[in-house]
N, C-alpha and C positions, 0 to 999 in steps of 0.2 A: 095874075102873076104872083100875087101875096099869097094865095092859098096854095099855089104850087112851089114857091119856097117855103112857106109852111110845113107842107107837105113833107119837102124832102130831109126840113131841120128833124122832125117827128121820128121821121126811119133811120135818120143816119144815130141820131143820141141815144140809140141801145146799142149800137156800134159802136159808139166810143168810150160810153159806162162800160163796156164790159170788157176794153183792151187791157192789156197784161204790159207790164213795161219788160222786159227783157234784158237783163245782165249778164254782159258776158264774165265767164272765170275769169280769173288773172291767174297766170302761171306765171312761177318762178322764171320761164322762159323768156319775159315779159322784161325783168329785172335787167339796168343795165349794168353792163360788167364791169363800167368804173364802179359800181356799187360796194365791188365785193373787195376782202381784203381789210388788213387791218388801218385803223383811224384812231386820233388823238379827237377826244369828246368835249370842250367844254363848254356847261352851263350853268347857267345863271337864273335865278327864280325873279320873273316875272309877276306872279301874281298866286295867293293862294290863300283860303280859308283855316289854313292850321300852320302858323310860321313854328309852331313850337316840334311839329312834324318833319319840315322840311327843311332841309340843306337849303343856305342863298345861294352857292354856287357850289360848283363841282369839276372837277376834272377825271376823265376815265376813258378806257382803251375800247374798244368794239372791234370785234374781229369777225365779221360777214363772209360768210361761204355758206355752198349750197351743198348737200346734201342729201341724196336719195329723194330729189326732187324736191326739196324742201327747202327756205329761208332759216338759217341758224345765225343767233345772235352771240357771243360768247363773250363776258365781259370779264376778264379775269383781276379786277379790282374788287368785284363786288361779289368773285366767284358763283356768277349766276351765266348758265347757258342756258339758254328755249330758243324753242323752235317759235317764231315767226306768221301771221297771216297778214297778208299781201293786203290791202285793201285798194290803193290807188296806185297802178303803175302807167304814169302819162308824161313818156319823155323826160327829162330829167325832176319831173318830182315822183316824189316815191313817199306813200304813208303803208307804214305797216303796225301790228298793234300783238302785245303778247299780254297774257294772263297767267297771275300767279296766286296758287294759294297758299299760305301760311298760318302760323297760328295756331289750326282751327276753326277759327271763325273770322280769317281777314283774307278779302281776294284785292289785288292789285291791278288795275289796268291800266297798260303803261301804253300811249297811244304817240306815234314818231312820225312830225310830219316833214321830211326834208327835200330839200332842191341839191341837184346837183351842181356845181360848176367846177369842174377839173377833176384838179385834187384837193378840193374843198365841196363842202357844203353846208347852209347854213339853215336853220328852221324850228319847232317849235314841237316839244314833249309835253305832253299832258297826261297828268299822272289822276287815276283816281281809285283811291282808297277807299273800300265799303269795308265795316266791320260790322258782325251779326252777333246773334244773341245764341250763345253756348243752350238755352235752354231751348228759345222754341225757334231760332235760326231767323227771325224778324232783323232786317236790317234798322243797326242803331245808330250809326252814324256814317257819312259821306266826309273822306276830305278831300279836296282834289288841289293838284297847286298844276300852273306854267309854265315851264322853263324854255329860254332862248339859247337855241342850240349853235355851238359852231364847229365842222369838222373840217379836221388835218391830214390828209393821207399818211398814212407812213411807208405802208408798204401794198404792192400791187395785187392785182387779179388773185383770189386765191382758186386754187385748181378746183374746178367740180369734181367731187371723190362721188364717182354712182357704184353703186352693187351690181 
């Protein structure tokens, strides 16, 4: 009996070394529609390696709508709009992550992890800042900070505009 469990552990463990795990997309389709629509933002710094970098707290608009299939962020406090990738969309939590570069030599990744309930929702931005080297593009320094998020509906659904 030992040898022929043996056996079978032998044949199955190239079988399972060699499985692929499989993720599905997340579409915008995914996204729940209390999502979208404008919100009242405010956070507060949690934790972070550069306080001289970072705002303690903060208050600011987000206006969520979709677009050409797509997740749009638009903040017009900070006059920054981008587009959006989905990473987790599971029921009322929802993390999505956007990328910016500046500078020249600074990219920004702003990582948004929130729960919904209602017209609110509450949860946690993490921000990390790489700055690179103008000559040979070597990263030179990491900052990244935490903030605790809390959001206010203001206004509803905003209309999916497709082409």
């Amino acid at each position: 009996m030992r040898i022929l469990l043996s056996l079978l552990i032998l044949l199955m463990f190239p079988i399972l070394a060699n499985a692929e795990v499989i993720k599905a997309e997340i579409s915008v389709n995914d996204v729940p529609k209390a999502l979208l629509g404008t919100w009242r933002v405010d956070s507060k710094l949690d934790n972070t390696n550069a306080y001289d970098r970072f705002r303690p707290q903060g208050v600011d608009f987000w206006k969520l709508s979709l677009f050409d299939d797509k997740l749009t962020l638009d903040n017009p406090n900070t006059k920054v709009k981008a587009q959006v990738s989905l990473n987790t969309v599971e029921g009322n939590l929802i993390v999505f992550t956007k990328k910016t570069n500046y500078d020249n030599n600074k990219v920004l990744t702003d990582t948004v992890n929130i729960r919904l309930n209602g017209e609110k929702f509450s949860g946690i931005n993490t921000l990390t800042l790489e700055s690179y080297s103008l000559i040979d593009n070597h990263l030179m320094k990491t900052e990244t900070a935490q903030y605790l998020l809390k959001g206010e509906k203001l206004s509803g659904d905003t209309i999916p505009l497709n082409k």
